[in-house]
C-alpha positions in Angstrom: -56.0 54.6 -42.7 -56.4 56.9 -39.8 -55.2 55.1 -36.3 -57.1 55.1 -33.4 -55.8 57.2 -30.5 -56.7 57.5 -26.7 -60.6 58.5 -27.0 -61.7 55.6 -29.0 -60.2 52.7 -26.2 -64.3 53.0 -24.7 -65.4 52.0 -27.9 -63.0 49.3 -28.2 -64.1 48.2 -25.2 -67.4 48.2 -25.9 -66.4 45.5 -28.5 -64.6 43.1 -26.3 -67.9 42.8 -24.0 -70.1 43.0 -27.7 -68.2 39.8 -28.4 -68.3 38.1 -24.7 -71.3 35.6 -25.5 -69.4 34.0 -28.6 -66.7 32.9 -25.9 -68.3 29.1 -25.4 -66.2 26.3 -25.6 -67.9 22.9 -27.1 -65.7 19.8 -26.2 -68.3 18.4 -28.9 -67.1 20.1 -31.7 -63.2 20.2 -30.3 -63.0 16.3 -30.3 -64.9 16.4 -33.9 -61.8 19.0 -35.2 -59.1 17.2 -33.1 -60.2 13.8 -34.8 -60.9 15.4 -38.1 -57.6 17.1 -38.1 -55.1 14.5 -37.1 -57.2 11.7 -39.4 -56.2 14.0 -42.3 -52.7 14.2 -41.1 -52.5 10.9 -40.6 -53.9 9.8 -44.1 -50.9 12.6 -45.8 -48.2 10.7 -44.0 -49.4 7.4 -45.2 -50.2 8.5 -48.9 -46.5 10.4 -48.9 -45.6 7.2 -47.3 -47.2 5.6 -50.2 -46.0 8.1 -52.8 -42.2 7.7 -51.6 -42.7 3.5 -51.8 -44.3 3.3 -55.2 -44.2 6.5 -57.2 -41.2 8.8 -56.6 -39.6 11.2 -54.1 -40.8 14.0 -56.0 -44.7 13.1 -55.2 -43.9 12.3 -51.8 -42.6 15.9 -51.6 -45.8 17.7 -53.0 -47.7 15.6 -50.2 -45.6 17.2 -47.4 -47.5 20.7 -48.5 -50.8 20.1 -47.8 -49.2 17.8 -44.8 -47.7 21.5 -43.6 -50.6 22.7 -43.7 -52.5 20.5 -41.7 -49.7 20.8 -39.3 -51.0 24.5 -39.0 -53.9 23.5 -38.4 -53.0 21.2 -35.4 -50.7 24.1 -33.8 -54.2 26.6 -33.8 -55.9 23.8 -31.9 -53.0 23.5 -29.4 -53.6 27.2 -29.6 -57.1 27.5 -28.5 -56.0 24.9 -25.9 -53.5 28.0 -24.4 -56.1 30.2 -24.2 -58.3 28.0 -22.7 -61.1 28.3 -25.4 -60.9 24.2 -27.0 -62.4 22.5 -24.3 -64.3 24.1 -21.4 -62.2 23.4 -18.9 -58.6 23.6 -18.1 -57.4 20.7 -17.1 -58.5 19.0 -20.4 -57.3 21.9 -22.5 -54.1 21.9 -20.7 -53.6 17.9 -21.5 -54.7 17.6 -24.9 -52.1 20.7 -25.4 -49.6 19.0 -24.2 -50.8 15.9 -26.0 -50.4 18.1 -29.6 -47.0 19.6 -28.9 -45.8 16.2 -29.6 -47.6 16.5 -33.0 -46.6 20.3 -33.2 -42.7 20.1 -31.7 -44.2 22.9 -29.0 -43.8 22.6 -26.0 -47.5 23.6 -24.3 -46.4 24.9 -20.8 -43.6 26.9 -22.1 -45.0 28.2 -25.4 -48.3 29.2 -23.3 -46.6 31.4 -21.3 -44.3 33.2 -23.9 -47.8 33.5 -26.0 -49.8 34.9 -22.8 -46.7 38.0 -22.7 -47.4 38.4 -26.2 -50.8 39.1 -26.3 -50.4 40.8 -22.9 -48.6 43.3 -24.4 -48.8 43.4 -28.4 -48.5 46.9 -30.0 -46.4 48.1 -26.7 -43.1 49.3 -27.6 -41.9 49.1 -23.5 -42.7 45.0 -24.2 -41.8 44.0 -27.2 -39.6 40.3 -27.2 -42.4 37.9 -26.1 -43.6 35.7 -28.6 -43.4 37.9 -31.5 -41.7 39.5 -34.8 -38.3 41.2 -33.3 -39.1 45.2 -34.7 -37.0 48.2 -34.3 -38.5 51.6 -34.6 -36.6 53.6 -37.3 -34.8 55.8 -34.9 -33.4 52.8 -33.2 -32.2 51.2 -36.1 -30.6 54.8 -37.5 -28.8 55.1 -34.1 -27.4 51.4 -34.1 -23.7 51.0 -35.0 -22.8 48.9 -38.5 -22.9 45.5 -36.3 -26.1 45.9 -35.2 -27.9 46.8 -38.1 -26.5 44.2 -40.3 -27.7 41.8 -37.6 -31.0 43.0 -37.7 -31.5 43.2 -41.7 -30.2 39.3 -41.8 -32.8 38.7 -39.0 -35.3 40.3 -41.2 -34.4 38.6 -44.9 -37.2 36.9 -45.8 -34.9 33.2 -45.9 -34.3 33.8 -42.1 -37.5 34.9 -41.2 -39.0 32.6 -43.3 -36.5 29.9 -43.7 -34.0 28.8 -41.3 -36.1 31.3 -38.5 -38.9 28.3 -38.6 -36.2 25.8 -38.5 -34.5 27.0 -35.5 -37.3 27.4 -33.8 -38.8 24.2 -33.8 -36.0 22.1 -34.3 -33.5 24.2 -31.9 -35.2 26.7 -29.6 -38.3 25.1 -28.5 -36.2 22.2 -27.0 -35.0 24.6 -24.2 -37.9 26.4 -22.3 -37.1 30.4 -22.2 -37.6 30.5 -18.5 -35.4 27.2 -17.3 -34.1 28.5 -14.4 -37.6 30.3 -13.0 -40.3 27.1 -13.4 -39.7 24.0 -12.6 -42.6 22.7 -13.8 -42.0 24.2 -17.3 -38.8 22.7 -17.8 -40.0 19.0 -16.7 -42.9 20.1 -19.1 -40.6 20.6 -21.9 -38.1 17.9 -21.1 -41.2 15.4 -21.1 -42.0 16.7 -24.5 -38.8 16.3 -26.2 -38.8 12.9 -24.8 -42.5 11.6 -26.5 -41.2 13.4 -29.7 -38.1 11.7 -29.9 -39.7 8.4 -28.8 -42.3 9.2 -31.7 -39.8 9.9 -34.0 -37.9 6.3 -33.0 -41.1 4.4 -33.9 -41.3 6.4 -36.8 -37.9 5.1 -38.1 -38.3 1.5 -37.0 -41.7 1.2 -38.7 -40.2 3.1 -42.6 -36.5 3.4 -42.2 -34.3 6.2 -41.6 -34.1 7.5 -45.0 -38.1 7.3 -45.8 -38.9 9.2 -42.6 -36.2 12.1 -42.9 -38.1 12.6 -46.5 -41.8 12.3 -45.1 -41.8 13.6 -41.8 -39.6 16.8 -41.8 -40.3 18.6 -45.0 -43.8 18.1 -43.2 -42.5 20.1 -40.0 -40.2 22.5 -42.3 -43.6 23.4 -44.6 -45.7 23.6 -41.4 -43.3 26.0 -39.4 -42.5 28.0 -42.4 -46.8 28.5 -43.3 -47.3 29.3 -39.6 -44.3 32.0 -39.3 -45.8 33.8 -42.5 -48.8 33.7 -40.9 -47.7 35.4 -37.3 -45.6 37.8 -39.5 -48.8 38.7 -41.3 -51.0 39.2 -38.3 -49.0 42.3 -37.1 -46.1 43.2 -39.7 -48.5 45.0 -42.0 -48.2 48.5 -42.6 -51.2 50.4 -40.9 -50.7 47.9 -37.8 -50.0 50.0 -34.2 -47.5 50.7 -31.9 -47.6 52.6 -28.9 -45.8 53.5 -25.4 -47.8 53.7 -22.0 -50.2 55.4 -21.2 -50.6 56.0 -25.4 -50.7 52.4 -25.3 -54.3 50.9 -25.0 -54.5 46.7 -24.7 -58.2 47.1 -26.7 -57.0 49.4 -29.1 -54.0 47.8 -30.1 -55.8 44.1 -30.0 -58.6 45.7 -33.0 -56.1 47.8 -35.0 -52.7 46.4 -34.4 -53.8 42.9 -35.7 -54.9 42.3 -39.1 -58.2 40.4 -40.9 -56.2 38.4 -43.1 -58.6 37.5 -45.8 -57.7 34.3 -47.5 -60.0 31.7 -49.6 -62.1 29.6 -47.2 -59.8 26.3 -47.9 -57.0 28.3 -46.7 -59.3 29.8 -43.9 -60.2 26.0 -42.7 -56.5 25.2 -43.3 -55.7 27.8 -41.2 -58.0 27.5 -38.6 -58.9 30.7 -38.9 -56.3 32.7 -37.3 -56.4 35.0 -40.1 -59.2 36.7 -38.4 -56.3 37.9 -35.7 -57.7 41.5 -35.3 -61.4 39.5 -33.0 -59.1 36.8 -32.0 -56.6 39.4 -29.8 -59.3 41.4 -29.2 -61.1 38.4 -27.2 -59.0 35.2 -27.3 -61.4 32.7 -25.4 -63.3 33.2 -28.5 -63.1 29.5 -29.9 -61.3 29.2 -33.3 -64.6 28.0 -34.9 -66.6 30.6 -33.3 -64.4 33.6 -35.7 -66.0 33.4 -38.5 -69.6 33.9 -37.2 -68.4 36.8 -35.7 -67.5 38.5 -39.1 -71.0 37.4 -40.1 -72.3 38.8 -37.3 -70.8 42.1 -37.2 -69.7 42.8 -41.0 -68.0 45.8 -40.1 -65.1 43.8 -38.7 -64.4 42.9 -42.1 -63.2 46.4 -43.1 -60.6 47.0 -40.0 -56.8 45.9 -40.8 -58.1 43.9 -43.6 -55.6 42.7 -46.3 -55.6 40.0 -48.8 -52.8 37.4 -50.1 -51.6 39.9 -52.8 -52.0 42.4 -50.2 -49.6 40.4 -47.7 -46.9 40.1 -50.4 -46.2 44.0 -50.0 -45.2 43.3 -46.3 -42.3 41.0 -47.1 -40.5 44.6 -47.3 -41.8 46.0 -44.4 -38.6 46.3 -41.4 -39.2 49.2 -38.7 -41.7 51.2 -37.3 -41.9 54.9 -37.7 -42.9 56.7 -34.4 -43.7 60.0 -36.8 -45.8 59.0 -39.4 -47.1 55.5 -37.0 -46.4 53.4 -40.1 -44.2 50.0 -40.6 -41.6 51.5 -43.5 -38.7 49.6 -45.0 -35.1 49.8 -44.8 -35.0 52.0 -47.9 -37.5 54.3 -46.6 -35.8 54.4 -43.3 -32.6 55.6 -45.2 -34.4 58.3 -47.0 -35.8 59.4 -43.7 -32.2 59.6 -42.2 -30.8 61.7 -45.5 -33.8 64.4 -45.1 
């Protein structure tokens, strides 16, 4: 694959305003996916409910997957509510996200900033740390002392990333807003969060018992948060993706080519809500999460830019550090082969 460099950020450009009239919020057809969505959630916790009372623990565990996945699906609506493109205007996408991070264990005032950062400056090396995969570049990693590097290759096994990283996250790190001591308003926003989730999760117990809801609910949260990390690590951990420094670094570019087109089966698509399609989705984020796929149908050369499959994505579990020379994401191995030549 041959990255894009400064001359082709016109072009790119030209694609953002290309894609400007698919930018149309329906409240319609959010409350339709809002109901749909938390019906179906609703009807996996009563049927693991169901499954734990009458048939065994070990059914009311394979319910929690699908469960998960719906969770997903409930965090990409909260999502679209961030960027403004559920509902058409603010103030309603603003309270139904809030109204979600209850479902989601995010808070919406405190994730939405982090998340804005993140797509404000994905692909720049100068602002990496906001809402994203923590990634060195090789010669950072080869001039770190012991410490540091075997901190980094924990944070990057794929039982952290993809284990106890979702945990933490949503159990731990979300509870505290990033910027407590800057906004006010974010921290009351967060504070009132945690408050309806643990009053949510008191009614929860009252109504099926402690035991029944530490089986039902949380594997549900655990699958959730562990399908919507591998997604966000497969949206820019892949290894054409790009990095840059200003003024090499060019928002457009970056948004087309440093996001992927992950190409999954359309269950997992719908599942998914289809964030997959990341590469149109950072390129122009009001675009609704409905409106993605038309896009592709619309302009079928989108299909072919940063596209990989799920076998594809497996290959990127390795992937660790970005190499400035040959503008590649390389693994740890390949990093020490680097520093012996």
């Amino acid at each position: 694959m041959t990255h894009p460099t400064a001359p082709t950020e016109k072009a790119e450009k030209a694609w953002s305003a290309r894609l400007a009239p698919y930018r149309r919020a329906s409240n319609a057809r959010a409350f339709v996916e809002l109901c749909l969505t938390l019906a179906l959630l609703f009807g996996c916790w009563a049927l693991s409910w169901a499954a734990y009372t009458y048939v065994g623990l070990l059914a009311s565990l394979v319910v929690s997957i699908p469960a998960g996945a719906l969770m997903v699906r409930l965090f990409i609506l909260q999502h679209d509510c961030g960027h403004g493109s559920l509902f058409k205007t603010e103030k309603l996408n603003r309270w139904v996200g809030r109204f979600l991070g209850i479902f989601t264990m995010t808070p919406y005032d405190s994730w939405r900033d982090s998340h804005a950062k993140h797509h404000a400056g994905s692909g720049n090396l100068h602002q990496r740390g906001f809402g994203d995969i923590d990634t060195m570049t090789v010669n950072e990693y080869l001039q770190s002392n012991k410490w540091e590097k075997f901190k980094y290759r924990v944070y990057r096994h794929p039982v952290v990333l993809f284990g106890f990283g979702p945990a933490y996250m949503f159990f731990l790190r979300h509870r505290v807003p990033l910027v407590l001591e800057k906004d006010r308003t974010v921290w009351i926003s967060t504070m009132l969060t945690n408050a309806a989730i643990a009053v949510a999760f008191l009614v929860m117990i009252f109504w099926v018992g402690l035991g029944a809801f530490l089986w039902i609910h949380l594997p549900m949260i655990l699958v959730g948060a562990s399908i919507g990390m591998w997604l966000f690590y497969v949206q820019h951990q892949f290894e054409d993706t790009v990095w840059d420094v200003p003024p090499e670094w060019k928002r457009d570019v970056s948004a087309l080519h440093g996001s992927s087109f992950y190409d999954l089966p359309k269950p997992l698509m719908w599942l998914s809500g289809n964030i997959g399609i990341h590469h149109v989705h950072h390129l122009s984020s009001r675009i609704p999460f409905h409106q993605l796929p038309k896009v592709l149908r619309d302009f079928p050369e989108l299909k072919n830019l940063g596209r990989i499959t799920f076998i594809d994505s497996l290959k990127t579990i390795r992937l660790a550090l970005w190499d400035e020379k040959d503008r590649r994401l390389v693994s740890f191995r390949e990093a020490s082969r680097l520093q012996t030549t």
